[in-house]
N, C-alpha and C positions, 0 to 999 in steps of 0.2 A: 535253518532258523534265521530270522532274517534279524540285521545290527542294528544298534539301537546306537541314534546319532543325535543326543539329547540336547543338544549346543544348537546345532542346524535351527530343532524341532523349538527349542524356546523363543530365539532368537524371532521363528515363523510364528509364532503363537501370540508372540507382545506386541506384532507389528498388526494385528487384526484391526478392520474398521470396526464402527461402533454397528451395520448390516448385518454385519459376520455375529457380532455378540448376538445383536437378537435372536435369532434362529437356535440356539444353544440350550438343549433342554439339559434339566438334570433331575436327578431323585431327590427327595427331600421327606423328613421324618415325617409320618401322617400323624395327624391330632383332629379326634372324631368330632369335635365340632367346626371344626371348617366348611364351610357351609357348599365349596366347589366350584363357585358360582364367579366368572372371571369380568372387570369391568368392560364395558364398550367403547369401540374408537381404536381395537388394537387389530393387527395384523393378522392372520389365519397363525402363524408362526408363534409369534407371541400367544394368543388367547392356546392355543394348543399346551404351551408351554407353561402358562399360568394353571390352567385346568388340572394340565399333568401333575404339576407341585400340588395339586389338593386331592388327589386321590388317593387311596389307602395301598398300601404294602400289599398287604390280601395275602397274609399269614396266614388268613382265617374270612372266611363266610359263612355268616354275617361279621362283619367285626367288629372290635371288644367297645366298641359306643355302642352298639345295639342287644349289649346284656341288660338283663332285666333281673329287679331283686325277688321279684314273687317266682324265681327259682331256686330255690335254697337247697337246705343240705340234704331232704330228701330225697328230692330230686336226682342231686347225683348219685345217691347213694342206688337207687332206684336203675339207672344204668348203669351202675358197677356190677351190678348182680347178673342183670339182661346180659349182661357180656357172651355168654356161651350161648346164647338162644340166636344172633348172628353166626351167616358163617365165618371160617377162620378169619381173623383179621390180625396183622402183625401190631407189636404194640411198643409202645416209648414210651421212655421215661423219662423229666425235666427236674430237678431240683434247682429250687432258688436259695442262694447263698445271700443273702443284702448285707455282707459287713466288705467297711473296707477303714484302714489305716488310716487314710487321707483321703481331702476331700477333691475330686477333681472337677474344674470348677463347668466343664461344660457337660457334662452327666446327666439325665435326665431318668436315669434307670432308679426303680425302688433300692432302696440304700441306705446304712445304719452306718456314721461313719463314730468308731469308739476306739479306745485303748482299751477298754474292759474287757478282755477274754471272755470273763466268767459271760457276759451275755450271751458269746458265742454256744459255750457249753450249753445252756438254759435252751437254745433253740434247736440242736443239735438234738436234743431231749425232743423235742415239739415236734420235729423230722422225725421220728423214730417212732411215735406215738400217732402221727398221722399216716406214718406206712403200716403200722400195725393194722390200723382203723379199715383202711384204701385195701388191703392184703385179706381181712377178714371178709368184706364184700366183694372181691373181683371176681368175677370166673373167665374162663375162658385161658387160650394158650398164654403161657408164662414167660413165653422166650421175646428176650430183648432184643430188637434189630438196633434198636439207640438208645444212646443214654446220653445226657447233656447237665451238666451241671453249670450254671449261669448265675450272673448276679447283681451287683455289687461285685466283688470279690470270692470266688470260691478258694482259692489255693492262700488266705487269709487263714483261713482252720491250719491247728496245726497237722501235723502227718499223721497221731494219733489216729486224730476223731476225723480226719481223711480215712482212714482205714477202719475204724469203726464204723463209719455211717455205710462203707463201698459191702462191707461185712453183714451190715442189715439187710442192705439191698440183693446181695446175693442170694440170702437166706430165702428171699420170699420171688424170686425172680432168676433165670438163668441167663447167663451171657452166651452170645452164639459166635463161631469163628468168622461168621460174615455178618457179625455187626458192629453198625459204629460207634464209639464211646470214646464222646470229646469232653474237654472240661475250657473256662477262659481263663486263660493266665494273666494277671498282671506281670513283668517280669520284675519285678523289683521285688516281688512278695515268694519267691521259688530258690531254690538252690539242687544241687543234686542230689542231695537226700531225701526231698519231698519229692523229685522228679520220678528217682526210682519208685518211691509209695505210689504214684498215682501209676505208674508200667506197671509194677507187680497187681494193684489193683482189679488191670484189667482193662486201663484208659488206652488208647492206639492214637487218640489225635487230639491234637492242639488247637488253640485260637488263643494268640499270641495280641493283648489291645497295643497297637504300637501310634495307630493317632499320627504324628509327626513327628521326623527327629529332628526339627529345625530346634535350636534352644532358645527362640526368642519365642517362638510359639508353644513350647513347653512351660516355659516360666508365666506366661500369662493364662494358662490353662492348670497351671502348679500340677505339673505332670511331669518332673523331671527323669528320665532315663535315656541313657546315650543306646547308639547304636550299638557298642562296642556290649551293652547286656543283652541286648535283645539275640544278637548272633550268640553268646556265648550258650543261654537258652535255646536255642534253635537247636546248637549241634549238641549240647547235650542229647535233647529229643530226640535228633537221630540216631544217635550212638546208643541209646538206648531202645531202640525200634520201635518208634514210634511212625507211624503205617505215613500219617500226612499231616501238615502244618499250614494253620488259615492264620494270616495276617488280620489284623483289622486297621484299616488307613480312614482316617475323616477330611475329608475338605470342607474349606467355610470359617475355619478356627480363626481366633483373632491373630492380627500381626504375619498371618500368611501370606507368602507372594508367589509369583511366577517359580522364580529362580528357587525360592528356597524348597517349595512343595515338590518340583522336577530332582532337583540334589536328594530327598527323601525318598522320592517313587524310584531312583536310578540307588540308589543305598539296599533298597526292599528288593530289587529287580537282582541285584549282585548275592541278595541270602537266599534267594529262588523257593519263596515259601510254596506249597502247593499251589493253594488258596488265597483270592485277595479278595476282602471287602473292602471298597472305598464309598464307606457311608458320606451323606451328607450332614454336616450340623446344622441343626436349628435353632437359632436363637430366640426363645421367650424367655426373656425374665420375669416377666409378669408373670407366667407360672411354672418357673422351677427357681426357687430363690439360689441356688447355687448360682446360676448364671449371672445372676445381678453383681458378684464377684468381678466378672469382665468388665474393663471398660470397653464403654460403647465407641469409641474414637480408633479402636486398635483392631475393628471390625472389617472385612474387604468387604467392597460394593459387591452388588452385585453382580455387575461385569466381570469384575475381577476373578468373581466365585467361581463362575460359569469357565472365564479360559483355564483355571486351576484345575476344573472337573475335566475340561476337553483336553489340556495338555497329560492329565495323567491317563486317561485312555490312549492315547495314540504312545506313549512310552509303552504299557503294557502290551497295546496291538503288536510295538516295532523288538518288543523282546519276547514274542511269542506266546501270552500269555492267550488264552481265549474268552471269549466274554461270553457270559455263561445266560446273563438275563438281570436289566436293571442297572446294579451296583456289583456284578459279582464276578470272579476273573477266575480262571486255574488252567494251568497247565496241560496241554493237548492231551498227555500222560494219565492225568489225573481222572478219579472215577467220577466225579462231575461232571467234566469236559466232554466224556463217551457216553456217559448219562442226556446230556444235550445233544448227540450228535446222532443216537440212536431212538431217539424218543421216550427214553424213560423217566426222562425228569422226572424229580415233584416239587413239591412247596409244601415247609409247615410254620410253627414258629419259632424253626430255629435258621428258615430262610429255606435256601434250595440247596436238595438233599438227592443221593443216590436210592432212598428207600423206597420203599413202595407206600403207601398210604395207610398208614400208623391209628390204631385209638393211642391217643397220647392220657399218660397219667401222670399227673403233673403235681409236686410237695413242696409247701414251701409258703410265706405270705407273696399276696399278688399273683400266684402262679395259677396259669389256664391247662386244665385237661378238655381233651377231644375224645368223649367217648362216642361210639355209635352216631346217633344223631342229636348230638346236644354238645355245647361249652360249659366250664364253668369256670368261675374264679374266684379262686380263694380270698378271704380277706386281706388289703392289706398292712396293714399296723402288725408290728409286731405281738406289742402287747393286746390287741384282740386279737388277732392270730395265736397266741399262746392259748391266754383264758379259753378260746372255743378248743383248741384240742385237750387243755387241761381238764376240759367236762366230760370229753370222749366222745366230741361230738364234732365231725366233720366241718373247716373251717370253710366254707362253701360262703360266697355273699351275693353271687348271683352268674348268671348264666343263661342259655336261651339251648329251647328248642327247636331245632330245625324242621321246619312244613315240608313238603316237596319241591315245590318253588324253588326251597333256599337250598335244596341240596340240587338241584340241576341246576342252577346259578352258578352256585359252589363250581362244579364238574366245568363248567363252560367258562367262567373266570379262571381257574385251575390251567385248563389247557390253552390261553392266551399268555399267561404268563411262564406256564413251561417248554409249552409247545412250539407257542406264536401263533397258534393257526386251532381254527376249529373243524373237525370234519360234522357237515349237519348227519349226514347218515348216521353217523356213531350214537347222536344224542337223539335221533329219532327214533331207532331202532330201541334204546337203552332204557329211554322214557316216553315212548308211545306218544310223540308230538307230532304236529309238522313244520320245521324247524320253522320258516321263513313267517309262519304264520302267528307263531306262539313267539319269537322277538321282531315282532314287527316295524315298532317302535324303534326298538334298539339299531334295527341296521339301518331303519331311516337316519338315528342319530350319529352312524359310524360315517357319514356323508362328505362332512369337512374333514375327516379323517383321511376320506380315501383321496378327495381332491389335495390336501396336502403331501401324499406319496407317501402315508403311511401304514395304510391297510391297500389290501386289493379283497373285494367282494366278487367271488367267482359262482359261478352257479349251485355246486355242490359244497364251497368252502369259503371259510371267512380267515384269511392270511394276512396276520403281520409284518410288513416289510422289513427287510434290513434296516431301513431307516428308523423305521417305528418302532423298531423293537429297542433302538437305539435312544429314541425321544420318547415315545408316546405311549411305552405297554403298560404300564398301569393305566393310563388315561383310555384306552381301548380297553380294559377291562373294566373300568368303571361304567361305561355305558351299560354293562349287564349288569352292575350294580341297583338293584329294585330301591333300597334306602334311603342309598345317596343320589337316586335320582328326583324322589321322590322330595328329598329333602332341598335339594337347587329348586325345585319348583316351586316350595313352598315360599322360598329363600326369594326368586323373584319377585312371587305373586303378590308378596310383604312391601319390597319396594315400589311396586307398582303403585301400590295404597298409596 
């Protein structure tokens, strides 16, 4: 394994020209009306890198801007049933938790921040009443390769109604020895007798939100937890065999620097999570009012962001970690890392996963299921999220059905971002095309791509560089995006007016 010499690596990282910054792509949260569309006058490097920051995650194709409300609750219900008329398909579960304690103030996730219990209990109810609902129409196999519970805050619930809701879940669905079942921890919200509840449960893995543990950057984000909780959590987890542990890191946060972000990632690197996401933040306050909490003055440029992004990669590179795709890091070890290494990736909306490709059924307000060929999602306000399962009527507010089109998109965006690379055979063979013929378009448009060293377009394959997978895999995968391409053009054609 090779040392990691964080002094050297900052020391090299502050002294960068302003050349070195531009070139510097990073991920960045997607928001579906971003239109894609980069100004003129910039560099091949730059426009690459502005392009890259507006394409989507691709948790999902089509995605979640392109649901439509004239799919409702029949709908889904409609492919709960069809379930068993496909062949077998493995299936996942997601519940969304949205309460939390406190407010944190760069949050962008659905969220209920109260002291009132009793609301928790009231929803708890509403969980329990739309798995009844989801349980009466499914058919098809029962057995869970994942289970996720997400939120706001889920480990908020007390241990109880943690064990009553895992208890319902059981009832109408089976756990398997080779699935996985994570929950997100805040750790300020856990102790060791919720930790037990959630191992007895049936949970094997963690996703620990740790953000930063600089405390200047904690207090402006009112997110205070020292490192010293975060490890004490950690080895619980282990000590309690828990199978693997995901970090979550954010870069971008206000009041972050070089030195302090390097001291965090070298802090996370010494508790040797599995798992590391290091998301990027986004800053709208114009639409997440929590944000508007931040002062704008205690924000890094964006240069700054960029060497914060680039120094915490080359720490993780220089302690072993491997980089999975994007924002995503694990350990050579780790069943992700062999997952990348052997081509079994996948991608859902819980990110990139060792499973195989999941109907996801998904409880909770705001929450998206993937059944067969359709999305849906649920309402989300609580309080109409209540009222509809209160009627006993599926809280469903819209969703989309996938044409064929969108599912070999799907499948070809899928394997650039798992893959890197697309084999045309596989997708001709799969869907009776001829590759070259039916994105004809699109590989003209992979063009600046390939002149910038970040694809190679080979006769029978369409391959992501090390580079590019580095900078630019979502932005190669956008080009097979029908919507959002459709929608930059429109986006021009407007300005052109």
């Amino acid at each position: 394994m090779k040392t990691v010499k964080p002094h050297n690596r900052r020391r090299e990282l502050c002294t960068r020209d302003a050349s070195r910054r531009s070139t510097v792509s990073y991920p960045v949260q997607w928001h579906g009306d971003d239109s894609g569309s980069g100004p003129v006058g910039q560099t091949a490097c730059d426009c690459v890198e502005r392009l890259d920051m507006r394409a989507p995650r691709y948790t999902s194709y089509p995605t979640a801007d392109r649901f439509v409300e004239a799919f409702g609750p029949e709908d889904h219900a409609r492919y709960l049933a069809a379930r068993a008329l496909q062949p077998a398909v493995p299936l996942s579960l997601y519940v969304h938790i949205p309460f939390c304690s406190a407010l944190c103030y760069y949050c962008a996730c659905n969220k209920k921040i109260t002291q009132d219990y009793a609301k928790a209990e009231r929803y708890i109810e509403h969980l329990i009443s739309e798995l009844s609902m989801v349980d009466s129409l499914l058919s098809g196999d029962r057995r869970l390769l994942q289970l996720h519970f997400g939120g706001g805050t889920p480990t908020y619930l007390k241990s109880v109604d943690l064990q009553r809701l895992m208890n319902a879940i059981t009832e109408r669905f089976s756990l398997t020895s080779a699935g996985e079942y994570s929950m997100e921890i805040d750790p300020r919200t856990v102790d060791e007798e919720k930790m037990n509840v959630l191992r007895e449960a049936g949970f094997n893995r963690l996703s620990l939100g740790v953000q930063d543990f600089d405390v200047d950057v904690q207090a402006a984000i009112n997110r205070v937890q020292p490192a010293s909780l975060v490890a004490s959590v950690l080895d619980t987890g282990r000590q309690l065999g828990f199978e693997s542990t995901n970090f979550d890191l954010i870069h971008g946060l206000p009041r972050q620097t070089l030195a302090g972000f390097a001291r965090t990632v070298e802090e996370v690197i010494a508790m040797r999570p599995d798992r590391i996401a290091l998301y990027n933040y986004a800053h709208l306050p114009s639409r997440f009012k929590a944000q508007r909490l931040i002062n704008p003055q205690d924000m890094p440029s964006p240069e700054l962001k960029q060497d914060i992004f680039c120094l915490a990669n080359d720490l993780l590179d220089s302690a072993g970690y491997d980089y999975i795709g994007m924002d995503h890091f694990a350990l050579p070890e780790d069943g992700l890392a062999n997952a990348r290494r052997t081509g079994r990736l996948h991608r859902n909306f819980q990110g990139y996963s060792t499973q195989p490709d999941c109907d996801l059924v998904a409880i909770g307000a705001s929450s998206i299921s993937r059944i067969g060929s359709c999305y849906s999602q649920n309402l989300k306000g609580l309080n109409e999220y209540g009222d509809r399962v209160s009627q006993n009527i599926l809280p469903t507010q819209r969703g989309v059905e996938l044409s064929r089109d969108d599912i070999l998109r799907r499948a070809v965006i899928m394997a650039i971002m798992c893959q890197g690379e697309i084999d045309k055979s596989t997708f001709e063979i799969g869907y009776l095309i001829d590759f070259d013929q039916y994105f004809e378009e699109e590989l003209q448009a992979l063009q600046p791509l390939v002149e910038s060293g970040y694809v190679q377009l080979e006769e029978r394959c369409v391959r992501v560089t090390a580079l590019g997978r580095r900078k630019a895999l979502r932005m190669v995968g956008s080009q097979f995006d029908r919507y959002l391409q459709q929608h930059q053009s429109r986006s021009r054609f407007s300005t052109i007016l």
